[in-house]
N, C-alpha and C positions, 0 to 999 in steps of 0.2 A: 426854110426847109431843113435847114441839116439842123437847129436847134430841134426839130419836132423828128429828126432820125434821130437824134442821139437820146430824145427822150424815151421815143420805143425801143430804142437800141440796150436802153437803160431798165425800161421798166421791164423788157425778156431777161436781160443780166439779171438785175438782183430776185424778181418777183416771179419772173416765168410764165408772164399774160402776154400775150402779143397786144391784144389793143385799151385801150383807156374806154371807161365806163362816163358816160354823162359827159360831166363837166370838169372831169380830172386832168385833163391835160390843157385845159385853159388857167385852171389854179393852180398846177405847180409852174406855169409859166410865167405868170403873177408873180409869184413865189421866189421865184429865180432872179425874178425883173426888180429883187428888193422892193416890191411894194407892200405895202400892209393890203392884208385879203382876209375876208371874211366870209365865212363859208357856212352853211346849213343845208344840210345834209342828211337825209333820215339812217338809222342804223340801218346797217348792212345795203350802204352807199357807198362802198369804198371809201371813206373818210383820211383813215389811217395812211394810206398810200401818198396824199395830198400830201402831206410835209414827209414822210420816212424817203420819199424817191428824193426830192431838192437837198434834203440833209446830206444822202449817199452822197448827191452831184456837188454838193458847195463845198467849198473852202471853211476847216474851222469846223464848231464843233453846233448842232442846234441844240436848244435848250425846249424841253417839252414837259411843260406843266399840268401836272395829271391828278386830280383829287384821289383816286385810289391806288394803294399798293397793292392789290390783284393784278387791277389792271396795268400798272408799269411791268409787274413780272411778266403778265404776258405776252404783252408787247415786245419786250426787253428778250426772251426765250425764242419767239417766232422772228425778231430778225437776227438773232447768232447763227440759228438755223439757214436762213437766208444767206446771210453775209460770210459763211463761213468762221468766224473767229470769234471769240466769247467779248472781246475787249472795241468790237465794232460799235454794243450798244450798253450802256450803263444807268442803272438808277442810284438815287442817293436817296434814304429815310431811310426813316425812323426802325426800321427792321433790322438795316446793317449795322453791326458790331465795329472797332474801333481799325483794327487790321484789315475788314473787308471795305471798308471808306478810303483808306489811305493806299489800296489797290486801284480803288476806281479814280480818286484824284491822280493818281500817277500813271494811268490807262491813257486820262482826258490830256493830260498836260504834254505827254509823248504825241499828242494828235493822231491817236489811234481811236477815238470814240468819236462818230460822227454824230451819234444822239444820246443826249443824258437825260432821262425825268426824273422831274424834282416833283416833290409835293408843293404845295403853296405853304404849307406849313416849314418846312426847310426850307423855302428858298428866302424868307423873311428872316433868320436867323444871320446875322452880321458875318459869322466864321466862312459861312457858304457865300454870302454875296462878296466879301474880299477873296476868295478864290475861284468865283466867277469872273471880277476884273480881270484876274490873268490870263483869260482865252480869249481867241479869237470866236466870237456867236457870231454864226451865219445868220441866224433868225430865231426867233422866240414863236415857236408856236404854245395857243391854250386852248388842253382837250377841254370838251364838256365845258363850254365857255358859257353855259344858261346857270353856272353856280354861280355867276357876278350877282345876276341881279335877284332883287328881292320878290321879283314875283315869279322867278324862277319856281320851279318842284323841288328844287335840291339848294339851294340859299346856302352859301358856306362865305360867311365875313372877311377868310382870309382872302378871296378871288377878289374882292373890292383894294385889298391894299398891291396888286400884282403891279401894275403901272406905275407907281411909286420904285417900287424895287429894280425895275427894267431902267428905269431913270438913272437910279444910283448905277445900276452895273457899266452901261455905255450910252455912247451917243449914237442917233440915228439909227439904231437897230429893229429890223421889221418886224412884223406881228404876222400872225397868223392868227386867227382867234374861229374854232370848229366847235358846231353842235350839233347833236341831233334832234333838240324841239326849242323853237324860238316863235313866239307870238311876236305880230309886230310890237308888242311893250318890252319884251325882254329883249328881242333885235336890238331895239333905240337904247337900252339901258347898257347894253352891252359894248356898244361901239360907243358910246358916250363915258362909261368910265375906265374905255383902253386907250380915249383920245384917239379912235381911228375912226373918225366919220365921213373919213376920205377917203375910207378903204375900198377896194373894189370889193364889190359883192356879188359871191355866186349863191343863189338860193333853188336847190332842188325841188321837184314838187314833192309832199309828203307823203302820197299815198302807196303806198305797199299793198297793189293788187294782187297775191295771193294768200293773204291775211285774211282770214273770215273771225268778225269779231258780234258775240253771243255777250248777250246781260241776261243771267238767272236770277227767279229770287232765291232768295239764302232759303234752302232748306234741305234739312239732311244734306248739309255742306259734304261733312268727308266719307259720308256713303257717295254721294256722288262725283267725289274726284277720286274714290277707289274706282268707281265701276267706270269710269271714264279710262284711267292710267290702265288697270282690265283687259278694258276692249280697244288696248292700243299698246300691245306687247311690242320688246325690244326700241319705243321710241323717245327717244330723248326728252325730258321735259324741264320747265319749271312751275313750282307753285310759289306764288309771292302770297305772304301774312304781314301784318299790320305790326305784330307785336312779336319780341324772341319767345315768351311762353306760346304763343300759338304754333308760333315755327315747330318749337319741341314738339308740342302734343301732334301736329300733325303728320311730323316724318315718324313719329314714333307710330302713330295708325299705321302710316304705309308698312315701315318697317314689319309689323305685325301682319301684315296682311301679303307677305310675299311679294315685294315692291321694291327694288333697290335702291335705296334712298338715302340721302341724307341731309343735316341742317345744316342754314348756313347762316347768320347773325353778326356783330357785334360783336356780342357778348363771350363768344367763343375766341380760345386763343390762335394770336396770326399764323402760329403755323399749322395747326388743326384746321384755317380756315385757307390757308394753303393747299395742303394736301388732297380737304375738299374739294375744291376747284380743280385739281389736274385728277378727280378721281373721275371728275363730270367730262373733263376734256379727253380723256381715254378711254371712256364709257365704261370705266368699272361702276358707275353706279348712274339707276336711267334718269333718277327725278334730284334735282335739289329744291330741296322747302326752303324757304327763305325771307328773307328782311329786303327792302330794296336796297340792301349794303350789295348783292349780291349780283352781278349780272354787267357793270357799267364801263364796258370797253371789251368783254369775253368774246371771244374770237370763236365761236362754234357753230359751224353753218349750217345746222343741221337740227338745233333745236324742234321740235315737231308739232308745240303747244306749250302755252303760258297761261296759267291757268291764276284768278286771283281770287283767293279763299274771302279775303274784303273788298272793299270798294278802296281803289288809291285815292290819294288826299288831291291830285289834281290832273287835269286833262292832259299836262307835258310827262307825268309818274307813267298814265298807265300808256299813253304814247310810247314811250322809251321804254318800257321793259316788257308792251307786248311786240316791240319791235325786234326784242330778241327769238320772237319766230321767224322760219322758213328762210336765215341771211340769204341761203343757196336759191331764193325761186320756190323753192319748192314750198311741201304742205307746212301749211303753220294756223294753229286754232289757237284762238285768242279767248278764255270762257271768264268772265268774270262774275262773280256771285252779289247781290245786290241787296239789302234788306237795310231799313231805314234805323233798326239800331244801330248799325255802323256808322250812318253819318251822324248821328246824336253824340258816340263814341268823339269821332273827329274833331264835333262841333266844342264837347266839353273841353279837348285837351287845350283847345284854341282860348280858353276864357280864364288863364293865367297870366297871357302874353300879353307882352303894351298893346296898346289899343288901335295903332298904326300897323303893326302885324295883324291883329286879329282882324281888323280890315278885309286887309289883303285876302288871309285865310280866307274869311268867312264867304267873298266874290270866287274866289278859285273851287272851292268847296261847290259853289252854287252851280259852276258850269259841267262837274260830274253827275249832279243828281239830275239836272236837264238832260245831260247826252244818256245815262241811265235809262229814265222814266220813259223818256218821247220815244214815239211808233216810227221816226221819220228815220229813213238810211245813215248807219251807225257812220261808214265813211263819210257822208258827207257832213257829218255832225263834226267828226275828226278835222277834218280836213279844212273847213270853216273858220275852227278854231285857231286854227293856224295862218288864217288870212287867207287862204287858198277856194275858190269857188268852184264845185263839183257837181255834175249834172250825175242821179243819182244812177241813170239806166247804164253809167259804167261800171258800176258797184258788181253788174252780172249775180246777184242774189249771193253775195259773199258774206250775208251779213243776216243775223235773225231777223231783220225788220222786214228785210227785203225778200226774204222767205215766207214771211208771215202773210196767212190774210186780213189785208188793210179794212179799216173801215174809215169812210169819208165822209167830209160833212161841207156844204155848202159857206163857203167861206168869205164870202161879199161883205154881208153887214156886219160879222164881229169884226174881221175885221178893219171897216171903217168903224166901227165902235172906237179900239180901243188905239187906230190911229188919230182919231181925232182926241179922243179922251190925253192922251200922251201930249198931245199940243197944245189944248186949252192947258194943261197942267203946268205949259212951260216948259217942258221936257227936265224934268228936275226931280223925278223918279225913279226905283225901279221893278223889277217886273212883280216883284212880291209885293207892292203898295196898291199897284195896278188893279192885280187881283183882287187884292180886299178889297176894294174901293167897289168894285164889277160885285164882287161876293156878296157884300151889305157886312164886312168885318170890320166892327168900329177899334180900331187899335189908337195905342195914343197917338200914335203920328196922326194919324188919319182924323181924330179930335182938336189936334194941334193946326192941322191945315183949314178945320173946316169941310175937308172933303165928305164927311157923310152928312154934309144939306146940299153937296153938289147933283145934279140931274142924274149922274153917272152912277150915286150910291145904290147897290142895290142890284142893279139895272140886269146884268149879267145873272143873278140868284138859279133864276130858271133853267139855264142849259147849263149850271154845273163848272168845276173847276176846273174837269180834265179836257171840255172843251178849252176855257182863256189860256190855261197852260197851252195847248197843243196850237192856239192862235200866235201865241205871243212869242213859241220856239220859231214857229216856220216864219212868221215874219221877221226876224231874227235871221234865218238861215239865210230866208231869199231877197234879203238885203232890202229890205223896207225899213228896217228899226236898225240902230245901230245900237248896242249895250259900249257906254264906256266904263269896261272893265276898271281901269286904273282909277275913277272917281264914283267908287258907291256902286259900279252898276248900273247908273244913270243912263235910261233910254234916252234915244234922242232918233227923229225920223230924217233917214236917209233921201236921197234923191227921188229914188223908187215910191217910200213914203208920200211923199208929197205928192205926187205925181197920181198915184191912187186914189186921192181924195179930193184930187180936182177930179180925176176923169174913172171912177169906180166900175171896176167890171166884175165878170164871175169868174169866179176861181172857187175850186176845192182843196180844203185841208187834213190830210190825214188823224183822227183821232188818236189820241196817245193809250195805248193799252195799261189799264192800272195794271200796276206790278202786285203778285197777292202778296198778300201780309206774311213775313218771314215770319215762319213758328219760332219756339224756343230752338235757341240755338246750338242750346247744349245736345249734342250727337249723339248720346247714349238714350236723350229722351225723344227726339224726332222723332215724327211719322209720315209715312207716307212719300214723297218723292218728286220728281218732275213725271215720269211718266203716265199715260193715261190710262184713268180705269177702267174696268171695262164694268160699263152699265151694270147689264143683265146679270152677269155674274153677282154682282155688290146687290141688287136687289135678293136674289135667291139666297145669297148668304145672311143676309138681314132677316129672311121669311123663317129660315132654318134658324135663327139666334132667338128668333121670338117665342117660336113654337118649344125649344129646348127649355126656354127664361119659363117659360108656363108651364112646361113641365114642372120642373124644379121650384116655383114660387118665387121668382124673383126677378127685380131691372134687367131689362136686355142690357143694358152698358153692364152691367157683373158678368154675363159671357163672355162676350169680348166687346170692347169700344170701338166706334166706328173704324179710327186712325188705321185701327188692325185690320179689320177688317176691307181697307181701300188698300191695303199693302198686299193683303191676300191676292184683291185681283187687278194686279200687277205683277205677283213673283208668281201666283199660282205652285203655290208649296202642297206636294202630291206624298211627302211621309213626314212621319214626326218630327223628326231632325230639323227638315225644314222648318216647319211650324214653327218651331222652339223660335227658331231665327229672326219671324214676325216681330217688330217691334211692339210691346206690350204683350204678348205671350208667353213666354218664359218656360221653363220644365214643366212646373205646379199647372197651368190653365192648358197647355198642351195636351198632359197627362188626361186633365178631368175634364175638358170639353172639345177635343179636339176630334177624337176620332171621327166622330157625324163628318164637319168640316172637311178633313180631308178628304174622305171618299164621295162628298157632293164634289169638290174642285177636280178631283182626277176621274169621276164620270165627265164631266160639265168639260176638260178638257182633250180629251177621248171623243165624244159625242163631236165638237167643235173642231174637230182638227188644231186644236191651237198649238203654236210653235212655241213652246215658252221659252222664257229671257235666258241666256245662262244668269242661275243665281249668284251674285257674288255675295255671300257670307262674310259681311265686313263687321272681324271680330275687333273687340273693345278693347282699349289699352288698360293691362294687367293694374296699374292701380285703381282705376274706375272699380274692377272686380273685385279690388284688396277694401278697398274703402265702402264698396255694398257688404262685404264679409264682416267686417272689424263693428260696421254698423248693428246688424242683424244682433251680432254676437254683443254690443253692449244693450240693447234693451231684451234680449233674454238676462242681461244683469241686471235688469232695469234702471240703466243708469239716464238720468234726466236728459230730454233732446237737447235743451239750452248748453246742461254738459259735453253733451257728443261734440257739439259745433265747436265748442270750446278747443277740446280736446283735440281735433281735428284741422284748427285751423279755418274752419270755412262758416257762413251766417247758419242762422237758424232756420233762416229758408230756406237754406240749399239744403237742408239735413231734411226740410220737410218734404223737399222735390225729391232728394233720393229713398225717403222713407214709400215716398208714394209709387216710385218707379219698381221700389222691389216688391210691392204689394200687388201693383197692376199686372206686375209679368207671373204672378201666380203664386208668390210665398204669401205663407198666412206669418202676422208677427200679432203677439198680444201688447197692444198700448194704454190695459186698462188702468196699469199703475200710474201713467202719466196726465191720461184723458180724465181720470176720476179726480184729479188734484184741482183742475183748471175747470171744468164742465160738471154741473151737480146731475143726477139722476134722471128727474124731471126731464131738462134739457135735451142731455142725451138719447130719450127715447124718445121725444117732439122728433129731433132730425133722424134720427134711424128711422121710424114712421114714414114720413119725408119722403127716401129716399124710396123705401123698400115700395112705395107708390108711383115715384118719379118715372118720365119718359126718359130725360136724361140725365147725365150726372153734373150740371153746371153749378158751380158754386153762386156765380151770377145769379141764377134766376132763384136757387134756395132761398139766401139773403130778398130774392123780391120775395118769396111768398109766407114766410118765415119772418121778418120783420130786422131791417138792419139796428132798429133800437132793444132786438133781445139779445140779437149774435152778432159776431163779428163774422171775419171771415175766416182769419187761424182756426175758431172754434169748429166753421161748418167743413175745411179741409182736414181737420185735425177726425173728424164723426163721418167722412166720408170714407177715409183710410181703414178706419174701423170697419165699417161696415162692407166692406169691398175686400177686407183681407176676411170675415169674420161669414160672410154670403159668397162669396166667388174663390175661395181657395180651399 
């Protein structure tokens, strides 16, 4: 009893709680008791408190090994404040200069620092570990202890040689080893290469019930994390990108759009990416766009939404940095954007690395696009993942699946399909072979084994893929099939499994909702939105585009293209200005076909009562506008596309995507000098014919009726542009 007063008696001293959360005072007790303790612990678990309270209490100095210098500063900053005195808490890297080193060695050595972090990077450096010998180390704790292993999200080689160096510095010295996502692989991996598999283990459950976590598909990405950040003034946020140039372009939108924001990367210098950081922890500024460099031990409880412009590379990534919503309890929205270029992106950067990484990758890859794709409760997909079993009716609709209406399907005979199929196979598969095999998809493997003259090929064809997919996750989830992750993916049938197929009952399975096909991604040329259409309106405005197209003698797509017109009713844009805003509108097609348009929409919303959206007018980053200007202006000089692209830096696709963008929003440009070089006469007037007949403008169905042995497709895009800037502007 008086060891558990003095630790409340301690943890009001320095921290100002009166009582311990979870499992905190059984682990600094550990902790105390010199054992090695192993702990996992979801963000905004209290983690930090676990070793900073035993350091205050011990004898000597703890050493706290921490992969980023953000995170030491803030750690290092928030206990001075605590502890009163600046020389309580100290880091060493790579940031400090030669005189501020030889302050903190001289802080430590007086035994006046009761916590030092080190980087792994420092503390592998010989100068450091002969002036580590000289202290007395209470203990060794290691933050973020899932960088040991390789199948970690965050893999850093120096955290493998950490138990080596502990060696060299003393004997007997305890561990402490803290994360916030550990699969049982990385668990095992972890405590196996700090040699503590003795260690006591406190393991929290994962779930952070008031987290509401959403998969979109990617489209009109940062329209829609403007109009989100919008319609959620004054609240903290983060957006996580894949790459530092996305970072840029996308705090640069916000920026643009009245959104206090800024980048945070790499690539930027440490103390730019300093100042960053405590401009987020002071709230001078609401969102940081970011790299996952950003966010890994930040101390702000108050985050409001984490938002991910890509898909993360693995289930412990987007774990960990949507766990920086709501530390405090409170609201925290999790949105992440989902379109299958991104994981092709992922999949390519993988197909460099030795073949034992790409592995790895390519399995961890596999378990985002499942927890993505599937209809089934996002938490319990999370949660699963992490070895942890969740019955979904506590999820409390926290989560878009669990919002959505389900559709079900009778789930008895696939799957005993595809558990028996799994066991005649030998369990030496995994779920992607499964499928083809069900599909009738002759791949080589599948050639190689022989399986497509097995009973099973085929077999599946009729009910489709997003049924075996949506079979093969939930038997997966509710613990019939076991995937071992760490070999291939390799199904193999659980207890459950077996037990099923002696004695097979009825049971239903949730359908997986196809995700729609993400449009282009590029933001200036998106259309359309997440929001819903509104029918009647999109018919009446099609009946009005028809009857104007006939006026005038020409395709309804020369009026305006559907995209616009589905945006129309959604924003319901009632003056010019508006309209302009319409993606694919522009001044030029505003000016010359808009007015009809507007005044059907503001009768039509008048008549309707309708409450329309606030618009948010998410203007375009000033070079996007500099490079349509620079373009315009060089084939009024008629200078060759091949040259623009040159000239610019970018393909000659992209020169043709932006030639079309500015045609479609209503400029007329003349390309006769370019289209007359490449396309003879003849030709030209076949597809202008073509067109000026066509229902729609697909280049696709031209090439079918047109004959892909006279045209290519540059030609019929290249005679589209033409006759679209030359009829419609």
């Amino acid at each position: 009893m008086q060891i558990k007063k003095s630790l409340i008696d301690n943890l009001q001293t320095f921290f100002g709680f009166d009582n311990f959360k979870g499992d905190q005072e059984a682990i600094i007790d550990s902790i105390l008791e010199k054992n090695d303790t192993f702990v996992i612990m979801p963000t905004g678990g209290g983690k930090s408190i676990c070793y900073q309270l035993p350091a205050l209490m011990s004898e000597g100095t703890a050493l706290v090994i921490s992969p980023l210098i953000a995170l030491m500063k803030n750690q290092v900053d928030q206990l001075r404040a605590f502890g009163g005195r600046d020389s309580i808490a100290h880091f060493l890297n790579s940031s400090l200069n030669k005189s501020e080193i030889a302050k903190v060695k001289q802080d430590v050595l007086a035994g006046e620092t009761k916590l030092l972090y080190v980087a792994p990077e420092s503390l592998t450096k010989q100068e450091n570990i002969d002036f580590l010998r000289l202290l007395k180390i209470s203990f060794v704790a290691i933050d973020e202890a899932h960088c040991i292993s390789e199948w970690g999200h965050d893999f850093r080689p120096e955290y493998r040689k950490i138990r080596q160096v502990i060696n060299n510095i003393g004997d007997n010295i305890s561990l402490i080893a803290l994360t916030a996502t550990a699969t049982p692989k990385v668990q095992y991996d972890i405590q196996k290469n700090l040699q503590m598999t003795n260690a006591n283990l406190f393991k929290s459950s994962f779930n952070r019930a008031n987290l509401y976590y959403e998969v979109r598909p990617k489209q009109n990405v940062i329209k829609e994390i403007v109009k989100y950040i919008k319609n959620n003034p004054g609240k903290s946020g983060i957006v996580y990108c894949l790459s530092r140039k996305k970072v840029e372009e996308v705090s640069n939108a916000l920026e643009i759009n009245g959104i206090k924001s800024l980048p945070y990367h790499a690539g930027l210098d440490a103390k730019v990416r300093a100042e960053t950081q405590d401009k987020f922890l002071m709230e001078d500024v609401d969102v940081i766009v970011a790299t996952i460099a950003f966010g890994m031990g930040i101390d702000k409880p108050d985050v409001r939404y984490v938002i991910h412009h890509d898909i993360p590379k693995s289930m412990e990534g987007y774990y960990q940095e949507t766990g920086r919503a709501g530390r405090d309890g409170g609201e925290g929205v999790c949105v992440a954007f989902y379109s299958e270029k991104d994981i092709d992106k992922l999949a390519k950067f993988m197909k460099d690395k030795p073949v034992s990484e790409r592995e790895i990758g390519t399995q961890i890859l596999k378990e985002v696009i499942d927890y993505s794709e599937s209809a089934v409760c996002r938490r319990k997909q999370i949660l699963h993942y992490f070895g942890e079993n969740f019955n979904e009716v506590g999820c409390n609709n926290m989560c878009d699946n669990c919002r959505a209406e389900k559709q079900y399907f009778a789930a008895q005979e696939p799957l005993s399909t595809v558990l028996q199929l799994i066991k005649d196979f030998g369990e030496k598969f995994d779920d992607h072979h499964i499928i083809n095999v069900l599909m009738g998809v002759e791949t080589a493997q599948i050639q190689a084994y022989k399986h497509h003259q097995s009973k099973y090929f085929g077999k599946g064809k009729e009910q489709g893929i997003l049924l075996w997919k949506s079979v093969l996750r939930q038997a997966l989830l509710d613990n019939y099939v076991l995937k071992e992750v760490d070999n291939f993916g390799l199904l193999k049938l659980n207890k459950a499994g077996e037990n099923f197929l002696e004695n097979p009952h009825n049971l239903r399975f949730i359908l997986n909702r196809e995700m729609e096909a993400a449009k282009d991604d590029d933001d200036d040329q998106a259309h359309g939105g997440t929001a819903t259409v509104d029918a009647q309106l999109l018919q009446m405005l099609k009946d009005l585009r028809k009857k104007i197209a006939k006026q005038k003698n020409l395709p309804p797509f020369v009026v305006f293209q559907d995209p616009s017109l589905e945006e129309m009713c959604t924003h319901y844009p009632v003056t010019m200005d508006e309209l302009k805003h319409i993606s694919g509108v522009g001044n030029g097609k505003a000016m010359k076909f808009g007015s009809a348009f507007i005044e059907l929409i503001k009768k039509y919303v008048e008549e309707n009562d309708i409450d329309r959206p606030i618009d948010f007018v998410v203007k375009t980053a000033a070079n996007k506008s500099a490079l349509k200007v620079s373009i315009i202006q060089n084939i009024d000089r008629q200078i060759s596309l091949e040259d623009i692209a040159a000239s610019k830096g970018i393909s000659y696709e992209d020169v043709l995507k932006e030639v079309e963008s500015i045609v479609s929003s209503g400029t007329k440009l003349n390309l006769n000098y370019f289209i007359d070089e490449v396309i003879d006469d003849d030709r030209q007037d076949e597809v202008f014919d073509y067109f000026r007949s066509a229902d729609v403008d697909s280049i696709d169905k031209a090439l079918e009726e047109l004959g892909t042995d006279d045209y290519n497709w540059e030609e019929i895009q290249l005679m589209r542009i033409k006759f679209m800037s030359e009829l419609g502007n």
